[in-house]
N, C-alpha and C positions, 0 to 999 in steps of 0.2 A: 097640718104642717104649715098651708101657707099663712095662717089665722094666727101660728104662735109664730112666726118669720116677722109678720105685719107688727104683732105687742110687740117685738124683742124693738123693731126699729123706732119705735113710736117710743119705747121706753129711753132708748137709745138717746133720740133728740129731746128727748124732754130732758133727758139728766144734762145732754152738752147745754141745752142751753139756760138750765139752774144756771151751772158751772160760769156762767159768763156772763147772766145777766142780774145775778142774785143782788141788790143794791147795796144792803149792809150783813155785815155777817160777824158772829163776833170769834173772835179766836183771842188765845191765849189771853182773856179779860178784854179784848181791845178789839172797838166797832172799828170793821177795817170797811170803807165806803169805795165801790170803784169807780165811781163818778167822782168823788173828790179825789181819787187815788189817779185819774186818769191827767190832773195836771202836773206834771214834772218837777220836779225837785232839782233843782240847780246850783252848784258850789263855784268858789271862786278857784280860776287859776292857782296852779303850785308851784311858782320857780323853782324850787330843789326839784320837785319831779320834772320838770319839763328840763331840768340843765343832765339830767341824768337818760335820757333818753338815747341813744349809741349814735353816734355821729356818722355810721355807715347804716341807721336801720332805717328801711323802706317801709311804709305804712303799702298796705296793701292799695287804699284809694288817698292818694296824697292827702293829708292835711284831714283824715278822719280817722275814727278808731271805730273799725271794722270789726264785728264779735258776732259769734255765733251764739244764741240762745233757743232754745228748744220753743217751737212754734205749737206744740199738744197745749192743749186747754186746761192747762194745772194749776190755776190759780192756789195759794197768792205768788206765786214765783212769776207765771208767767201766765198774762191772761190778752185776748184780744179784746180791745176797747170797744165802743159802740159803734163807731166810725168801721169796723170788722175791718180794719186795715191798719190799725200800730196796734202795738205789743207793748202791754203795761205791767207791772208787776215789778217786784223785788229786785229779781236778775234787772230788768231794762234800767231799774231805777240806779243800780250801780255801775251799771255799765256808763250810764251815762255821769254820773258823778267823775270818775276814773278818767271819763273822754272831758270833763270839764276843767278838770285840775291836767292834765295833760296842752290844754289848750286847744284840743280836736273837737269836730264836730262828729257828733255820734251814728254810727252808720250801724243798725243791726241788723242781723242776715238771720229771719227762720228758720230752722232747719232740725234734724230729728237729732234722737240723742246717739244714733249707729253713723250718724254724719260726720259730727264734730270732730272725730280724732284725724283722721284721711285730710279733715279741711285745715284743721289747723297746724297738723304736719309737713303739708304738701304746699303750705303761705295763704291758700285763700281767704283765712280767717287772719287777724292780726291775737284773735284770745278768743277761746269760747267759756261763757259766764252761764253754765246751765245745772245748777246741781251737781257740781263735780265735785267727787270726793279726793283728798292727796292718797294714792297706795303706793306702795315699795314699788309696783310694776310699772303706775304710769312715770314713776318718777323718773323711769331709762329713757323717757321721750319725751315727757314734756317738762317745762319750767311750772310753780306752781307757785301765786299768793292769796292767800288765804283771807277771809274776809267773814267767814261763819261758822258757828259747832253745826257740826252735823248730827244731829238730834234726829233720831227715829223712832216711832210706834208703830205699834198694832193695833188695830183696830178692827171688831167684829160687828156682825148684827145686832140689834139692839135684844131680841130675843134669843141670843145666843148662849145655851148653858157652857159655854169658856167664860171665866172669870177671869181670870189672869195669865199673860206671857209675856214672861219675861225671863226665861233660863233657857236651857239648850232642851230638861225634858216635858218642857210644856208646848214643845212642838212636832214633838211624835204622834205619825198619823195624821197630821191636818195635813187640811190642803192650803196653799198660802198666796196667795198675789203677790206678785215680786215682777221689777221691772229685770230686763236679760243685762248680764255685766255692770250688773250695779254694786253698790259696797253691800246693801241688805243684802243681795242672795250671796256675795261670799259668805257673810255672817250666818247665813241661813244653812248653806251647805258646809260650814265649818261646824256647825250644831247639830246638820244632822250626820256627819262622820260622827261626832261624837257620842251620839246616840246610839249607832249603829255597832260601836266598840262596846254598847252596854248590852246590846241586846232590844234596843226600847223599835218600836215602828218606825222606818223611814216616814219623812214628810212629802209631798207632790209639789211642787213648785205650780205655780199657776200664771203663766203667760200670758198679758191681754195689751191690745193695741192703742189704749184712749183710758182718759181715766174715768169715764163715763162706762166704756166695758167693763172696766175693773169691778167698779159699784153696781153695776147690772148682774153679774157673777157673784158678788156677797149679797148682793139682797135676795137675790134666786134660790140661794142655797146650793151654787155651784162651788163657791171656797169657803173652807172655814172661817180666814182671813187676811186681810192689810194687809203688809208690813211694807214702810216706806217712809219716804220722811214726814214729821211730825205733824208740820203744818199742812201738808197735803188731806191727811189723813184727818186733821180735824175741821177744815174746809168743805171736806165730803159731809161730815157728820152730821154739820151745822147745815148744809141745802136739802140734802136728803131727809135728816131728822129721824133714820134709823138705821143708824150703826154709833158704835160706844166707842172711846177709847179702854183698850186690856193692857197695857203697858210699855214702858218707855227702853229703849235701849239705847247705851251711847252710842254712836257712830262706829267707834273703833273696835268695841270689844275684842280684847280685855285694855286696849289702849287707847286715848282718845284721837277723833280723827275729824278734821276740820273741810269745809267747802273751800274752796278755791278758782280762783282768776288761772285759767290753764291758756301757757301761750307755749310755742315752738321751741323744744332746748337747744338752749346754749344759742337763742337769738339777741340775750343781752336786755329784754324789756322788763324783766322782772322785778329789777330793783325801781324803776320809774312806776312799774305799775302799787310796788309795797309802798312806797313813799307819798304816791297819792292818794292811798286807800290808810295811810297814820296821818295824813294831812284830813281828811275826812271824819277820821276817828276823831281828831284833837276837836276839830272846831262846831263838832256836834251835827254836822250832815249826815252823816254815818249812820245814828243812833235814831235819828227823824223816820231814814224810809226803814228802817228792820219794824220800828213802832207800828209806823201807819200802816206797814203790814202784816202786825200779828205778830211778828220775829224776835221781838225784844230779846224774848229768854235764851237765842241764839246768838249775840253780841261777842263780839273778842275785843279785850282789851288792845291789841295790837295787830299789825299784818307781821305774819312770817312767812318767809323763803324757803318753799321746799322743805317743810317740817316734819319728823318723822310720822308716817303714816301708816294705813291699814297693811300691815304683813310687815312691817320695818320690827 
């Protein structure tokens, strides 16, 4: 017992610290470097967005843009630099784009993904930028712009007899990695009621705390598989170098459904925050960091306001 305790944790840190230390890695065709990724990305001021900002709205820390981003080791969204004290990645790099065309200095606050709603709800956060998806439900509380498709996979072992998932009965009976309250396990458990009206196996939902558990669980043979967002999942693939991608689903299923900049409803920042994120789009900042980290294939033409989303 204590001999398999000792592998699990040894396997443990060795996979966090692939996950953080891995130099180059390629995704989506594109060497994503975190040593070069780890120098910032910087836009110019946006007077429309900065003239649009509510003349009664209080930044949490005067004269910064406070945001919550999820602190777990998920590269390329959010990874810790070598310094193991700033937080580099995709989310940072937008956040900080948004805080630069606003004319703020960029304040980001770590924190988990069960944190952010209560933070940004309750004003301690001014937005949190972590993988958030727009649904029908958060939409009764928070404000919502948008900045990327949300593009999901599944992804198995490399020796894994599943070939492909990607319909609702090619996941009868697995067991599946899924983050709690996320868009994938609504999708997940909207397919498997649907399953279940056929007759076919329920699936097991498979809960882990790091994304490092996650991939110690599919390489053990403890989950079938994946299922999470795209880049995530082929970030593991590439450190590990045994798990496959098994196939892609939109975000929305059967509608599409986009990431978003989530800040407090009806606090009025929303349209300063779209108009710095079409300010960013137009003059090609935008398209730079989705690149340099792998993301391109997730780009949106434009930001939108509370666009219909998952359950709308």
């Amino acid at each position: 017992m204590f001999n398999n305790r000792l592998r699990r944790f040894i396997v443990l840190a060795g996979l966090a610290a692939a996950y953080s230390s891995a130099a180059d890695v390629r995704i989506n065709n594109t060497n994503v470097s975190l040593a070069a990724n780890a120098r910032p990305v910087d836009t110019v001021k946006n007077p429309t967005a900065i003239s649009q900002i509510p003349k009664n709205f209080h930044f949490v820390h005067p004269g910064e843009f406070t945001v919550a981003v999820s602190g777990m080791t998920e590269p390329p969204l959010a990874v810790m630099a070598d310094d193991n004290k700033t937080l580099i990645g995709s989310e940072p790099d937008i956040a900080r784009l948004i805080a630069d065309s606003l004319g703020l200095k960029l304040n980001i606050v770590q924190t988990s993904w069960d944190d952010w709603p209560l933070g940004v709800s309750s004003g301690r956060y001014d937005a949190a930028i972590s993988n958030i998806t727009v649904t029908r439900d958060r939409k009764q509380k928070f404000d919502f712009a948008t900045y990327r498709k949300d593009l999901l996979a599944f992804y198995v072992k490399d020796n894994s007899p599943l070939k492909s998932i990607t319909k609702a009965a090619d996941i009868a009976g697995l067991k599946i990695i899924v983050g709690s309250g996320t868009n994938q396990e609504a999708i997940l458990l909207a397919w498997d009621k649907e399953n279940r009206s056929h007759g076919l196996a329920p699936f097991t939902p498979v809960y882990m705390p790091s994304g490092s558990a996650e991939s110690l669980a599919l390489l053990s043979g403890r989950a079938d598989a994946y299922f999470g967002p795209h880049v995530l999942g082929a970030w593991k693939s590439q450190v590990t170098g045994q798990t496959r991608f098994a196939g892609a689903v939109d975000g929305g299923w059967p509608k599409a459904a986009h990431i978003a900049v989530t800040m407090k409803k009806g606090n009025g920042l929303d349209r300063a925050v779209q108009t710095a994120l079409n300010g960013v789009i137009n003059n090609g900042d935008y398209q730079k960091v989705l690149n340099r980290w792998g993301e391109g294939l997730e780009a949106l033409p434009s930001s939108e306001i509370n666009p219909p989303g998952l359950g709308d």
